[in-house]
GUFIPA-225684 format. One line per 8 residues: number of its first residue (from 1); for each residue x, y, z of C-alpha. Coordinates in nm, 4 decimals. Layout:
NUM	X:Y:Z  ... $
***
This chain:
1	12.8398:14.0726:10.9233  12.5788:14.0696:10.6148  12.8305:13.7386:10.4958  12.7359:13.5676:10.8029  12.4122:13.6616:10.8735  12.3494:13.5125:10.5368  12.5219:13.1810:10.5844  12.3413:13.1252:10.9203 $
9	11.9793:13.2149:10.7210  12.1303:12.9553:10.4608  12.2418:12.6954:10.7140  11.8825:12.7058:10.8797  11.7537:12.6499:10.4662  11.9133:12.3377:10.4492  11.8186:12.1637:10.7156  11.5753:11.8776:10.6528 $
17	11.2443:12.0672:10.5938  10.9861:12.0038:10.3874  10.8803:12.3543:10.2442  11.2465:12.5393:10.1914  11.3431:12.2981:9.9319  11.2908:12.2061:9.5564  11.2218:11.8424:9.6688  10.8197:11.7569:9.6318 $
25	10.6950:11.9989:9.3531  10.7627:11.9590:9.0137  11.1378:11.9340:9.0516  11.3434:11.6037:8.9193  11.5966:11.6255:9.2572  11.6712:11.2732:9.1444  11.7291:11.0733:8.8189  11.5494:10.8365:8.7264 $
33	11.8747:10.5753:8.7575  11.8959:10.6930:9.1615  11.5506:10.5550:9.2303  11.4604:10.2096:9.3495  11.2023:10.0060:9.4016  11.0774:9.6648:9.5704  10.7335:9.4537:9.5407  10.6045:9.3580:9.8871 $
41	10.3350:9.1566:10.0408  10.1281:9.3403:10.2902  9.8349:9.1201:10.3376  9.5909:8.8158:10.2728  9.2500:8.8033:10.2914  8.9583:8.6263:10.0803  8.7783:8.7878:9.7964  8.4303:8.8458:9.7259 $
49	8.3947:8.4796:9.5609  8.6043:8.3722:9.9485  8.8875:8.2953:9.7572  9.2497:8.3571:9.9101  9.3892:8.6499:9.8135  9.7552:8.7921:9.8326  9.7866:9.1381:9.8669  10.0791:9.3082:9.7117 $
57	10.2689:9.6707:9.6829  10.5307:9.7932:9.4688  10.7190:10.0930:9.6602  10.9290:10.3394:9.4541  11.2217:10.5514:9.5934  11.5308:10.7390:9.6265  11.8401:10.4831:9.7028  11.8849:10.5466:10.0698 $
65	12.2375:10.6512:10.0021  12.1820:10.9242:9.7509  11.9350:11.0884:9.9582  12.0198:11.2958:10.2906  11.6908:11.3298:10.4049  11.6464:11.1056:10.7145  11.2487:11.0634:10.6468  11.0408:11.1113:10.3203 $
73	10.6784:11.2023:10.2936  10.5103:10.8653:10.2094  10.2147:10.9298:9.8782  9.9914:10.5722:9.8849  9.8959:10.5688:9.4762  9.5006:10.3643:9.4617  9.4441:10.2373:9.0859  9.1330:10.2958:8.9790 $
81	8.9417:10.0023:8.7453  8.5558:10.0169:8.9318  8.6449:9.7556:9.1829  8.6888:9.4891:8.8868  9.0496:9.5451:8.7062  9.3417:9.7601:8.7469  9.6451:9.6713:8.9666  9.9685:9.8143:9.1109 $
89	10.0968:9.8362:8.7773  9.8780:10.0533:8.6406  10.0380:10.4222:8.7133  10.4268:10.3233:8.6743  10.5132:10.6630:8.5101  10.3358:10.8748:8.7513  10.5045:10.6444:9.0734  10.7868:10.7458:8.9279 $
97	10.7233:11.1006:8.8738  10.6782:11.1440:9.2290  10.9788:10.9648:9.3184  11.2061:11.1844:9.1212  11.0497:11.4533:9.3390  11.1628:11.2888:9.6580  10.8689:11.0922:9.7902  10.8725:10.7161:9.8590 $
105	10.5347:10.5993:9.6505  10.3555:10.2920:9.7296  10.1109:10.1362:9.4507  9.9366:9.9079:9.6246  9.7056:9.5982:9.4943  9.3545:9.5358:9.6960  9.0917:9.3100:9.6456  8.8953:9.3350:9.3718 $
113	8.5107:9.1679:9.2400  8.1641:9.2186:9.3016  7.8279:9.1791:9.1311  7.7958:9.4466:8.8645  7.4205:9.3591:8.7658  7.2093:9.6496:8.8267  6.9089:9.4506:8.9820  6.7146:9.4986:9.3194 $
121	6.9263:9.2854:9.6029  7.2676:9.3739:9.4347  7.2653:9.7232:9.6281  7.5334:9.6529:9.8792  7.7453:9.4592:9.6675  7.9517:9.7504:9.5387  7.9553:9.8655:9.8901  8.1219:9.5609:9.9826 $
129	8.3790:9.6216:9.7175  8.4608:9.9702:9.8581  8.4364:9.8505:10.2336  8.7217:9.5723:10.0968  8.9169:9.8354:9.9770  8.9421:10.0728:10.2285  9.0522:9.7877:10.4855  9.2919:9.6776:10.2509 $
137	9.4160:10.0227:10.2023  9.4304:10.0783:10.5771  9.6534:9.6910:10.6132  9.9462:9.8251:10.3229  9.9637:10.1771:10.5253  10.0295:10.0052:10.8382  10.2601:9.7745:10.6886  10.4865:10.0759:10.5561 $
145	10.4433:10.2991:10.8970  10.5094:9.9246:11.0822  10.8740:9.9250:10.8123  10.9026:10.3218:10.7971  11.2830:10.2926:10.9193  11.3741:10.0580:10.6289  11.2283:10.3015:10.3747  11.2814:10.5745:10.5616 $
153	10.8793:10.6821:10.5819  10.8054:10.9915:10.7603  10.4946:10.8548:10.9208  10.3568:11.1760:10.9866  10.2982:11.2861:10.6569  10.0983:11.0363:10.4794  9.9239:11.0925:10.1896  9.6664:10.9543:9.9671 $
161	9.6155:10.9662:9.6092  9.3366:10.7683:9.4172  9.1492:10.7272:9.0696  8.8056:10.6358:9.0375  8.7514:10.3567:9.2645  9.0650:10.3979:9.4380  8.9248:10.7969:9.4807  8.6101:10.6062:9.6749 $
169	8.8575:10.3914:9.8878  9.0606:10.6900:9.9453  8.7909:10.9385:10.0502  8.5773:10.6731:10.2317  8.9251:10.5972:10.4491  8.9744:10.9124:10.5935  8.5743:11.0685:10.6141  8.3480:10.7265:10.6945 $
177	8.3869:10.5311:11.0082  8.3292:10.2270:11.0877  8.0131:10.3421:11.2360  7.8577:10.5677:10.9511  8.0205:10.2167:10.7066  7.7502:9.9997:10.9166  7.4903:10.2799:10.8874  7.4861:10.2658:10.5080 $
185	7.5351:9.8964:10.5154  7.4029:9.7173:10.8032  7.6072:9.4638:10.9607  7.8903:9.4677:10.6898  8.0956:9.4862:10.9820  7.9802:9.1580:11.1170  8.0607:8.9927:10.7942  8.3757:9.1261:10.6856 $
193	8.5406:9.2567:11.0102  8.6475:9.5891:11.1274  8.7823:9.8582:10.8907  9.0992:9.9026:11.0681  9.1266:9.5045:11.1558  9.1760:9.2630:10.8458  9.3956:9.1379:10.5599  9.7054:9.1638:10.8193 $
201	9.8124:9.1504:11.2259  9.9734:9.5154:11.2189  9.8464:9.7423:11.4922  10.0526:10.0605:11.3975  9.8731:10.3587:11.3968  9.8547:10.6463:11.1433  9.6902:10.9690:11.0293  9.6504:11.0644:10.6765 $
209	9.7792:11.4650:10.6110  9.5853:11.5010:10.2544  9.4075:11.2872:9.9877  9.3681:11.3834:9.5968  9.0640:11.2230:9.5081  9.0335:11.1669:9.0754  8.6595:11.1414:8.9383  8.5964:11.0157:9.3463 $
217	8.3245:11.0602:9.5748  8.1769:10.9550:9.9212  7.8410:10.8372:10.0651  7.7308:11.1497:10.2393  7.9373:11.4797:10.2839  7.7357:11.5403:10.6296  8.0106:11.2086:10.7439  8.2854:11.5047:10.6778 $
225	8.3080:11.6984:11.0451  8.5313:11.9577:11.1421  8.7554:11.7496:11.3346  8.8242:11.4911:11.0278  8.9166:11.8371:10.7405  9.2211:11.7743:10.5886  9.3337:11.8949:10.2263  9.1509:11.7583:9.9425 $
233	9.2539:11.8060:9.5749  8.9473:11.7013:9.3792  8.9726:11.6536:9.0022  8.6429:11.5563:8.8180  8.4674:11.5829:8.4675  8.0976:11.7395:8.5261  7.9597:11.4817:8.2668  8.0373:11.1607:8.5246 $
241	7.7605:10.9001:8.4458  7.9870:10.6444:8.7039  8.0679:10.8844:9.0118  7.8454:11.1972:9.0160  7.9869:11.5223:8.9749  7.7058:11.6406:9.1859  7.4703:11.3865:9.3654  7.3553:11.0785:9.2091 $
249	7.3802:10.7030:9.2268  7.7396:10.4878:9.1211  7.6698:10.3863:8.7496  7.3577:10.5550:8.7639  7.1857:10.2822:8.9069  6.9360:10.3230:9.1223  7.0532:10.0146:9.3020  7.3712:10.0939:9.3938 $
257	7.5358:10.2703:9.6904  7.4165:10.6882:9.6901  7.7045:10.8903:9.6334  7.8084:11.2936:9.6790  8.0866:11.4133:9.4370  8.3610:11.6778:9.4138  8.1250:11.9614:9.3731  7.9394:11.8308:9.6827 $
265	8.2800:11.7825:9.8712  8.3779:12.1055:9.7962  8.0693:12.2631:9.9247  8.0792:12.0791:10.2432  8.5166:12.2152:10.2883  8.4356:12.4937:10.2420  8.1652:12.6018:10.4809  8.4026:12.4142:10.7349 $
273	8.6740:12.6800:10.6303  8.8707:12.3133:10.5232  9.1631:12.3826:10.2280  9.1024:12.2491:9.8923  9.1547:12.2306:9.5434  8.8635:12.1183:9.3007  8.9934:12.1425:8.8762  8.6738:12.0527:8.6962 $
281	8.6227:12.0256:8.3309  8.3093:12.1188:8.1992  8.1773:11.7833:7.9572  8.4638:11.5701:8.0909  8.3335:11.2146:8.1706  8.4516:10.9609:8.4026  8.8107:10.8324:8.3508  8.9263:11.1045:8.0833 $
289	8.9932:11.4146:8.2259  9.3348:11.5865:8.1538  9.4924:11.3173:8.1101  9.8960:11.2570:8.0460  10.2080:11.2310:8.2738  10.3096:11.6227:8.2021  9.9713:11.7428:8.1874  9.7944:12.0182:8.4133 $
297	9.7069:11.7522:8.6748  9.9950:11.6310:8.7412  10.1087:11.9883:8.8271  9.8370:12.0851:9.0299  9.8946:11.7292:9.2278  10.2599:11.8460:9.3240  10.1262:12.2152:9.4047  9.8984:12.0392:9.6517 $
305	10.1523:11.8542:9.7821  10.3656:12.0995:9.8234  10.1169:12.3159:10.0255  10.0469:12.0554:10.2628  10.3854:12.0081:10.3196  10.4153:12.4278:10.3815  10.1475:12.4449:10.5880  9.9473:12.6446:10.3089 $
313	9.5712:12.6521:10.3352  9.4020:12.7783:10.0556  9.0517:12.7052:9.8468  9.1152:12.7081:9.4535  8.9187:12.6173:9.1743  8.9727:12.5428:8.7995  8.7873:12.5210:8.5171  8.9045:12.4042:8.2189 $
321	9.2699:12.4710:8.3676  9.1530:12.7715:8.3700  9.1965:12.9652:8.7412  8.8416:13.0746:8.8803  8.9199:13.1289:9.2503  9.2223:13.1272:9.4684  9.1613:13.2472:9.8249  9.4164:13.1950:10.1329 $
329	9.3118:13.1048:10.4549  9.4613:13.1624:10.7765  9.3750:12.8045:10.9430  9.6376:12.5423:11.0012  9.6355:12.2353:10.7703  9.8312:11.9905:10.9699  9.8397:11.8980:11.3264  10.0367:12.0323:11.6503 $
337	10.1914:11.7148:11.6794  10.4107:11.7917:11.3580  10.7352:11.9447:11.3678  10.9931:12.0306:11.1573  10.7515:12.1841:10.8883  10.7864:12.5758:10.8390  10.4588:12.7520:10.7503  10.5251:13.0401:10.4364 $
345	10.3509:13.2346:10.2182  10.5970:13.2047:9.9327  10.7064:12.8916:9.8215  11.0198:12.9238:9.6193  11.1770:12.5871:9.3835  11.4865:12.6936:9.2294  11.6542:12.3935:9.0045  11.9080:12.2730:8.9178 $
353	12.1007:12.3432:9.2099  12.4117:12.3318:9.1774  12.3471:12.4669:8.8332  12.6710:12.4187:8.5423  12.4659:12.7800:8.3832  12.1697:12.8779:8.4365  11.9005:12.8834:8.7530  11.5532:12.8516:8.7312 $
361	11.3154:12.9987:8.9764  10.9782:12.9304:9.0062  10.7473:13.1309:9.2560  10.3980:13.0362:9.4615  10.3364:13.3311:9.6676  9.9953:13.5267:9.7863  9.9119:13.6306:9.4179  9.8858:14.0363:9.4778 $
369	10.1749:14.1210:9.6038  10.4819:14.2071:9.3605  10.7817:13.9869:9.3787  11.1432:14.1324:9.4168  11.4417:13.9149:9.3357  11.8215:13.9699:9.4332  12.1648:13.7808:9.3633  12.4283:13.8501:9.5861 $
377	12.7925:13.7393:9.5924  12.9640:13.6031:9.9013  13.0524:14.0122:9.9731  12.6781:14.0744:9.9804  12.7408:14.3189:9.6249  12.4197:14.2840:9.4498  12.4821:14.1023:9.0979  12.1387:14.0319:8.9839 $
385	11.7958:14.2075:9.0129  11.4223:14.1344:8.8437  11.0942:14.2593:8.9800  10.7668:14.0010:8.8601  10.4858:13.8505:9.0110  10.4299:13.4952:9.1450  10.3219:13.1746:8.8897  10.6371:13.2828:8.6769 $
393	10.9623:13.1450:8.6026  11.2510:13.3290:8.6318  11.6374:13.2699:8.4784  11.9698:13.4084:8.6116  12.3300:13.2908:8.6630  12.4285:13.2003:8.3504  12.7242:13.4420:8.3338  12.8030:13.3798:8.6841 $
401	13.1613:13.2521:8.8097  13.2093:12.9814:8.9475  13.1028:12.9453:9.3414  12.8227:13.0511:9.5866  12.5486:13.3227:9.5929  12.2622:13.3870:9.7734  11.8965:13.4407:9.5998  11.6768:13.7079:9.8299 $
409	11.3421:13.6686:9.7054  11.0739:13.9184:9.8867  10.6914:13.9408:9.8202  10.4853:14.1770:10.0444  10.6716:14.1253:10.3990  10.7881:13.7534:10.3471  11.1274:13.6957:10.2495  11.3362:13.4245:10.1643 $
417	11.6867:13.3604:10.0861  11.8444:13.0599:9.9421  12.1801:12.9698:9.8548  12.2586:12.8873:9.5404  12.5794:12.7071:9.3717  12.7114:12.7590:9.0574  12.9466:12.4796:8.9161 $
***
């Protein structure tokens, strides 16, 4: 009875879920030799000079025929460069990275220019830049929802992820509409068209689940309501002389476009109960903060992602990678419309699996409770025990034989088992 109550549990695990699963943390469920990728052109549309401009993406995936997920969350990488350099090609490592997790990652290209002299009459100008890129940005998302099936796009879990400028774009495309764009900048409508209407013909709609906004900021928190709070990771050095930390002007110019940053942003989340995560480093400028491929951000961006995909709401804040606040909240971080996503409080990766030796386990629980961890055999005899608490990697199973076990892993009253191969 215990044997099949535990292969039923185990069945349920494997179905395509997004949260029961080392896919979309910081587990490699692919090598690097399974991915693929393709360069596409979403879009044309003339520059800031009126010059014809091709708009192109590079998307980055799992060959279709080594994955058996039917859909994959989609993450939409933004370069940054202030609205003057950068391209798709700037963030091939971390494209990658996120593609060895399991996520089909689109670096897209978007038009780029503006006057940079900070003189009186050039105040809209790098408003104009960001208005650009956030209809751009909206044109390459509907192009992948409008080719999800090829790609095999789960449009309902779209996600954002920008640097500097591409941080503006991001946060201005899911917190300013069209009408609060025309309040700061009268009539920019009229000259460059609708947000949601340019640089191609696609009508398909979407809805962005989370954004991680680097060194990024938006026009006015008061533009975030309670009906547009989704999940924000905010990363941001407090010494930003180009996007505030707090409240300034971009570039420090008193000419250019007002802007709130992450401390503002988190402010404004959190007295509308909204989930976040803001890691600020105390001195860090604009463009520098922990930087590198295996660093602590890049970590803390697959947490995130991770809790969106689970369903997790919580409000944490680092300083100087170090933790200063974790608290859970009982709202729910995605819409009714989803499906197929199961809400936990303990979010177990376990890798490899199939493992040739050894397992490694690696917890994200409710950070009071203690964590108890079983092995058992196919005849339910216990074979491995540890007792911990969550943030901790475990090992086990390197003396195991050959065949099938189940891991029960149980933190105040949640429990979850897994099945686990050994090779």
């Amino acid at each position: 009875m215990l044997l099949l109550f535990l292969c039923l549990i185990a069945n349920k695990t494997n179905a395509q879920d997004y949260c029961n699963t080392p896919r979309f943390d910081t587990t490699d469920v692919f090598k690097r030799a399974e991915l693929r990728d393709t360069l596409l052109v979403y879009g044309h549309n003339r520059d800031w000079q009126g010059k014809m401009d091709t708009l192109q993406l590079k998307l980055y995936y799992p060959d279709n025929k080594k994955d058996d997920f039917s859909q994959r969350p989609l993450i939409v990488m933004v370069h940054g460069g202030g609205f003057v350099r950068g391209s798709l090609k700037s963030s091939k490592k971390r494209e990658m990275y996120f593609a060895q997790k399991g996520f089909v990652v689109a670096s897209i290209d978007y038009r780029l220019g503006w006057e940079q002299d900070c003189v009186p009459g050039n105040d809209t100008s790098l408003g104009y830049a960001m208005y650009r890129g956030v209809q751009d940005l909206n044109a390459a998302i509907r192009y992948l929802v409008h080719h999800a099936a090829t790609y095999k796009i789960d449009t309902k879990r779209i996600l954002l992820n920008g640097e500097s400028a591409g941080a503006l774009a991001s946060l201005a495309d899911v917190f300013v509409s069209q009408t609060e764009f025309n309040k700061e900048i009268p009539k920019i409508s009229d000259k460059l068209g609708d947000l949601d209407n340019a640089t191609n013909s696609l009508t398909d709609k979407f809805t962005v689940r989370a954004v991680i906004s680097k060194s990024g900021g938006v026009f006015d928190t008061s533009y975030i309501d309670p009906k547009q709070v989704i999940p924000v990771l905010m990363i941001h050095g407090t010494d930003d002389h180009v996007v505030p930390y707090e409240s300034g002007n971009a570039y420090n110019c008193n000419y250019y476009v007002p802007l709130q940053g992450s401390s503002v942003i988190k402010t404004r989340l959190q007295n509308l109960d909204g989930c976040y995560e803001l890691d600020f480093q105390e001195g860090g400028g604009h463009g520098n903060v922990y930087n590198g491929e295996d660093s602590f951000v890049t970590a803390r961006e697959s947490h995130f992602y991770k809790r969106v995909l689970c369903k997790e709401c919580r409000q944490i804040v680092y300083q100087n990678d170090t933790l200063i606040q974790n608290k859970k909240l009982s709202g729910v971080i995605a819409s009714s419309s989803q499906q197929n996503i199961v809400s936990s409080d303990l979010i177990a990766n376990v890798f490899p699996n199939p493992s040739p030796g050894e397992f490694k386990l690696v917890l994200h629980g409710n950070n009071d409770a203690p964590v108890e961890i079983e092995v058992m055999d196919i005849y339910g005899r216990k074979i491995f025990t540890a007792t911990g608490s969550d943030q901790q990697l475990y090992t086990f199973g390197k003396d195991f034989a050959t065949g099938m076990y189940f891991l029960r892993i149980t933190q105040g009253s949640n429990i979850k088992i897994i099945k686990v191969i050994k090779q």
